[in-house]
C-alpha positions as CSV (number, residue, x, y, z in Angstrom):
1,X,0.0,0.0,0.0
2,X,1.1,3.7,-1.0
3,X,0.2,6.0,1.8
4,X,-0.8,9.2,0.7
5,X,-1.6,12.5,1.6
6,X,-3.6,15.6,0.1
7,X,-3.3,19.2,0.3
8,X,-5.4,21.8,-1.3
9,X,-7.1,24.8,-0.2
10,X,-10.4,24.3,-1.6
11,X,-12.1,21.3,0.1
12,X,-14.1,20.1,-2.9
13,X,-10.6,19.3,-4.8
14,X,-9.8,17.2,-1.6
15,X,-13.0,15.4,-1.6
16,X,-13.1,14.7,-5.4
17,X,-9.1,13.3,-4.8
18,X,-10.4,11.6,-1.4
19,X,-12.5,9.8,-3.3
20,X,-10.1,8.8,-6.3
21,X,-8.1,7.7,-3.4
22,X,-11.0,5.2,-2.1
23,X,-11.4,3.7,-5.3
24,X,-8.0,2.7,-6.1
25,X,-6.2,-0.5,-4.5
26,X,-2.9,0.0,-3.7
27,X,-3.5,3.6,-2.5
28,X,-4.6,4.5,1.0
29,X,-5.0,8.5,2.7
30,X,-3.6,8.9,5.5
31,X,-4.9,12.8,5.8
32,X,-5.6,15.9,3.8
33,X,-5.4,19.5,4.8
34,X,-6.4,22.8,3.2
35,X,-3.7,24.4,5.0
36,X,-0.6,23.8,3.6
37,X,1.9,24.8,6.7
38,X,0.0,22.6,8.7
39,X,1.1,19.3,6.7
40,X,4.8,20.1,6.7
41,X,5.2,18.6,9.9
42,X,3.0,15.9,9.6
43,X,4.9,15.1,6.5
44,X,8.5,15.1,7.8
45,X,7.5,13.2,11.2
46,X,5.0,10.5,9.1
47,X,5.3,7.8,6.9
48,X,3.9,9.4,3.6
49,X,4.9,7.9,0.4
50,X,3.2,10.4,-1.9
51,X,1.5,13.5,-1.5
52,X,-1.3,15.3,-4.1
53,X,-0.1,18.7,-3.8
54,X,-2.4,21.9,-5.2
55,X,0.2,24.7,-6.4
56,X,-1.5,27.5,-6.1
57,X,-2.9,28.6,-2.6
58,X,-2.7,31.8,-0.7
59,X,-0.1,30.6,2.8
60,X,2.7,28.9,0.4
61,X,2.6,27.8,-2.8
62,X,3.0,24.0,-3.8
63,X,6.7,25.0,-5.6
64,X,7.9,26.4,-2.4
65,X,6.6,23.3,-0.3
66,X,8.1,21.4,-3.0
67,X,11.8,22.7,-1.8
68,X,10.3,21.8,1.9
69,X,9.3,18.3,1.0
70,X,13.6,18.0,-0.1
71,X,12.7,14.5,-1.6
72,X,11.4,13.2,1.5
73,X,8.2,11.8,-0.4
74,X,6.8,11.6,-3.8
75,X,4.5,14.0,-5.2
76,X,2.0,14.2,-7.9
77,X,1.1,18.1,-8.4
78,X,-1.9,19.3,-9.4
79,X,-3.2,22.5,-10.4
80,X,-6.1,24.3,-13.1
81,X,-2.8,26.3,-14.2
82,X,-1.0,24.5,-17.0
83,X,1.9,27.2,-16.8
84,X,3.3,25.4,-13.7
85,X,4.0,22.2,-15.3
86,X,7.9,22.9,-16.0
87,X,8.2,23.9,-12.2
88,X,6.8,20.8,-10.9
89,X,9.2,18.5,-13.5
90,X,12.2,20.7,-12.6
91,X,11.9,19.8,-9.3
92,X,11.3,15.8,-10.0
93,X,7.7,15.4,-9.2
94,X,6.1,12.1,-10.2
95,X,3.3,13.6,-12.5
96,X,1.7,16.3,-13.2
97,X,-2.6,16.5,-13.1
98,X,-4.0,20.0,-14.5
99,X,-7.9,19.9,-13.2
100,X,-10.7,19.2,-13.6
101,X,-8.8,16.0,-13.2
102,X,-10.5,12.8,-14.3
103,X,-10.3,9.0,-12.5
104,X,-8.5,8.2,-15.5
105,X,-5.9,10.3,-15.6
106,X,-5.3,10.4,-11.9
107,X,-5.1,6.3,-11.9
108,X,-2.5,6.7,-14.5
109,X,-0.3,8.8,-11.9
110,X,-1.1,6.8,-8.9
111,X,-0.1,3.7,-11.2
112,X,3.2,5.5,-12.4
113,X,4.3,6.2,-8.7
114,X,3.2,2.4,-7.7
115,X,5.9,1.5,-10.6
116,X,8.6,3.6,-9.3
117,X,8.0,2.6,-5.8
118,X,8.2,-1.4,-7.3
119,X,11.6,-0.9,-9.6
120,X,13.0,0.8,-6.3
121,X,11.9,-2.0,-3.8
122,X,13.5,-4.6,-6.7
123,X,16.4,-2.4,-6.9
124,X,16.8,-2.6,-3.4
125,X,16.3,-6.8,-3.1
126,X,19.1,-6.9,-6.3
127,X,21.9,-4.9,-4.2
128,X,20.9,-6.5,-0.2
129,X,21.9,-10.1,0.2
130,X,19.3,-9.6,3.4
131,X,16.5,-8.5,1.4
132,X,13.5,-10.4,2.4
133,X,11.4,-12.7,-0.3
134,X,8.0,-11.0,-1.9
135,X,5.4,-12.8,0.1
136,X,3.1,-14.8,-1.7
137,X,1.0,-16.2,0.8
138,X,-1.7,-15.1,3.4
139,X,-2.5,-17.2,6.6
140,X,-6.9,-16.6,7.3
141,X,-8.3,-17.4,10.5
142,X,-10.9,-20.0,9.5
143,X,-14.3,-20.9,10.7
144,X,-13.1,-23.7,13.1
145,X,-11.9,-21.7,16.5
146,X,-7.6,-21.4,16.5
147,X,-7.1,-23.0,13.2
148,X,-5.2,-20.7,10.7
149,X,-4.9,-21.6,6.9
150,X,-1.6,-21.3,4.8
151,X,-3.0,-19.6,1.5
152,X,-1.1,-19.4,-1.5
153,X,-2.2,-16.4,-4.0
154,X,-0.8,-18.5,-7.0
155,X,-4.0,-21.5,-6.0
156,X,-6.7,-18.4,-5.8
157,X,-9.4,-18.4,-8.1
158,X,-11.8,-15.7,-7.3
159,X,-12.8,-14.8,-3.4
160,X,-16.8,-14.2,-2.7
161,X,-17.7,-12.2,0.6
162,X,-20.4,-14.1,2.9
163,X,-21.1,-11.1,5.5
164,X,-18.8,-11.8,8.6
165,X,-16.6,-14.4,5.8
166,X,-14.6,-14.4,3.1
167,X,-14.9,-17.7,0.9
168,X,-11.9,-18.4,-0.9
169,X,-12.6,-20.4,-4.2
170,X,-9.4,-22.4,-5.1
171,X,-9.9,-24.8,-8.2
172,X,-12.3,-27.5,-6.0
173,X,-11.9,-26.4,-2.5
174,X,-14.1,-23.6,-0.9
175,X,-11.8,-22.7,2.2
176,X,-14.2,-20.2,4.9
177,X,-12.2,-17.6,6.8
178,X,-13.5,-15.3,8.9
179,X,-12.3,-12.1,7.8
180,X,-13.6,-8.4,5.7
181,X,-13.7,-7.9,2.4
182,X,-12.2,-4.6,2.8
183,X,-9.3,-6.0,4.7
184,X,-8.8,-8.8,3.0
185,X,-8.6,-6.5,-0.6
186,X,-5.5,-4.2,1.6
187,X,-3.7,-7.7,2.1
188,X,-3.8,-8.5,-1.5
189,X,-0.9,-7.8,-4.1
190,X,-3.1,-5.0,-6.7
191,X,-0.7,-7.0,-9.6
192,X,-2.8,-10.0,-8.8
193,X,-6.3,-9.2,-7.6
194,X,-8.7,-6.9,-8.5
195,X,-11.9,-6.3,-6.6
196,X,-14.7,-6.6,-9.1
197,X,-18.4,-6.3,-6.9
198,X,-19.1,-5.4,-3.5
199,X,-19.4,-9.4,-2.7
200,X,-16.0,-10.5,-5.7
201,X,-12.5,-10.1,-6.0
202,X,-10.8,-11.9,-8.8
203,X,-7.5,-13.3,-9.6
204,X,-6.5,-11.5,-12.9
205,X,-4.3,-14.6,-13.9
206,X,-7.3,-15.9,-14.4
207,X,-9.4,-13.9,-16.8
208,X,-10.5,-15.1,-19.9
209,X,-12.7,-12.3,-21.5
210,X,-14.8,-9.5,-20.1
211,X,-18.5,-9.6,-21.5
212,X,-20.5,-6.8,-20.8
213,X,-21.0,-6.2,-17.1
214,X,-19.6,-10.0,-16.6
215,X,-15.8,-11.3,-16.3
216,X,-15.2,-15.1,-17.8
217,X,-12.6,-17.0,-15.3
218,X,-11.2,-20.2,-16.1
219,X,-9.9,-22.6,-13.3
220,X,-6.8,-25.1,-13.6
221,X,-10.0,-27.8,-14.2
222,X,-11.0,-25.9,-16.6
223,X,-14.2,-25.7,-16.1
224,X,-15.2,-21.5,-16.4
225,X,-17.4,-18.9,-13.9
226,X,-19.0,-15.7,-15.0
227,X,-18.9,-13.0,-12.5
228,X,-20.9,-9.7,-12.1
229,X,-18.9,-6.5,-12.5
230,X,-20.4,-3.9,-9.6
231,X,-21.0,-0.2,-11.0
232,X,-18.9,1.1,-8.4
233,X,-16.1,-1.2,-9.6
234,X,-16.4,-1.1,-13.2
235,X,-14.8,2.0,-14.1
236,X,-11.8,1.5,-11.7
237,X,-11.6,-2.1,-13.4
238,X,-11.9,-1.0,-17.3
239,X,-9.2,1.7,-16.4
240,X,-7.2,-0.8,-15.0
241,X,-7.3,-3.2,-18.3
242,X,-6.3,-0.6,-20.3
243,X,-3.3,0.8,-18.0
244,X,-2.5,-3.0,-18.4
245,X,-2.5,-3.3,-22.7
């Protein structure tokens, strides 16, 4: 997860991000502000990988936090002045959003600083000889009191929610674990998975075709499953299959 953080002086900006923030996977706010001073501290004493920072606003401008900021986090600037744009690169911002900003475009930054954040981590595992493994595995408390389950993401066909459980669909086994749907989609590499309907999250290895408001899987039996697509998800998903052509 990318923990991010929003400032803007104009509170409908923050909400329209806020929610462009909800709606993507590996992104998750940590706080906004529409006062700019008050997030340098917040900033430099946090963990904040990437902030969404207005230029223009009357206490500081978004240049001047910029120099603040020194490269302690990434930042995506964005701004309904287009003549800022070579301020913002000259000072090695990730992107660079000119409002009204669309869930397209801002998806293609949030997805361009979840790449840089992924060659750096792989840098990082190439140069340590300690660097830990990527995990790809999740242990679930199941329905039977004190027994956890070893899960491996690679065996994961789709997941369904079931109120208070999650059932994960693996080829023929249904394995019941008492967990949220919510939490469950944070624990979940965004690479792999992509949550589809309130009650579905898929495994995109397993994707055949999309029809309509449906998504065709195919387990190793190959046998196939049509799922629904949820209006809230859809547009988050179809942006997300064309990020990935």
């Amino acid at each position: 997860m990318i923990n991010c953080y929003i400032i803007d002086d104009e509170q409908h900006a923050i909400d329209l991000l806020t929610g462009y923030v909800q709606r993507t996977p590996f992104l998750k706010l940590v706080g906004s502000t529409t006062e700019a001073l008050d997030a340098i501290k917040v900033i430099s004493n946090e963990k904040v990988d990437l902030v969404f920072l207005d230029i223009h606003m009357p206490s500081i401008s978004g240049i001047d936090l910029l120099k603040i900021f020194n490269n302690h986090t990434k930042v995506v600037l964005t701004t309904a002045y287009s003549e800022y744009a070579m301020d913002g690169y000259e000072h090695d911002v990730v992107d660079y959003l000119l409002k009204p900003i669309t869930y397209q475009r801002f998806l293609k930054a949030a997805q361009k600083t979840l790449n840089m954040f992924q060659t750096m981590y792989v840098s990082k595992g190439e140069s340590s000889e300690k660097a830990e493994p990527e995990v790809d595995y999740l242990f679930v408390k199941s329905e039977h009191k004190g027994k956890q389950i070893k899960i491996n993401f690679n065996d994961i066909d789709y997941i369904e929610g079931l109120k208070n459980y999650v059932a994960f669909h693996c080829d023929k086994e249904k394995i019941l674990a008492l967990l949220k749907m919510k939490d469950l989609e944070q624990s979940l590499p965004p690479r792999q998975f992509a949550r589809i309907h309130n009650s579905f999250i898929i495994s995109l290895n397993r994707i055949v075709s999309v029809d309509g408001n449906q998504v065709i899987l195919r387990k190793p039996d190959q046998q196939t499953v049509a799922l629904p697509i949820g209006i809230t998800f859809k547009q988050p998903f179809f942006d997300m299959i064309k990020l990935n052509k």
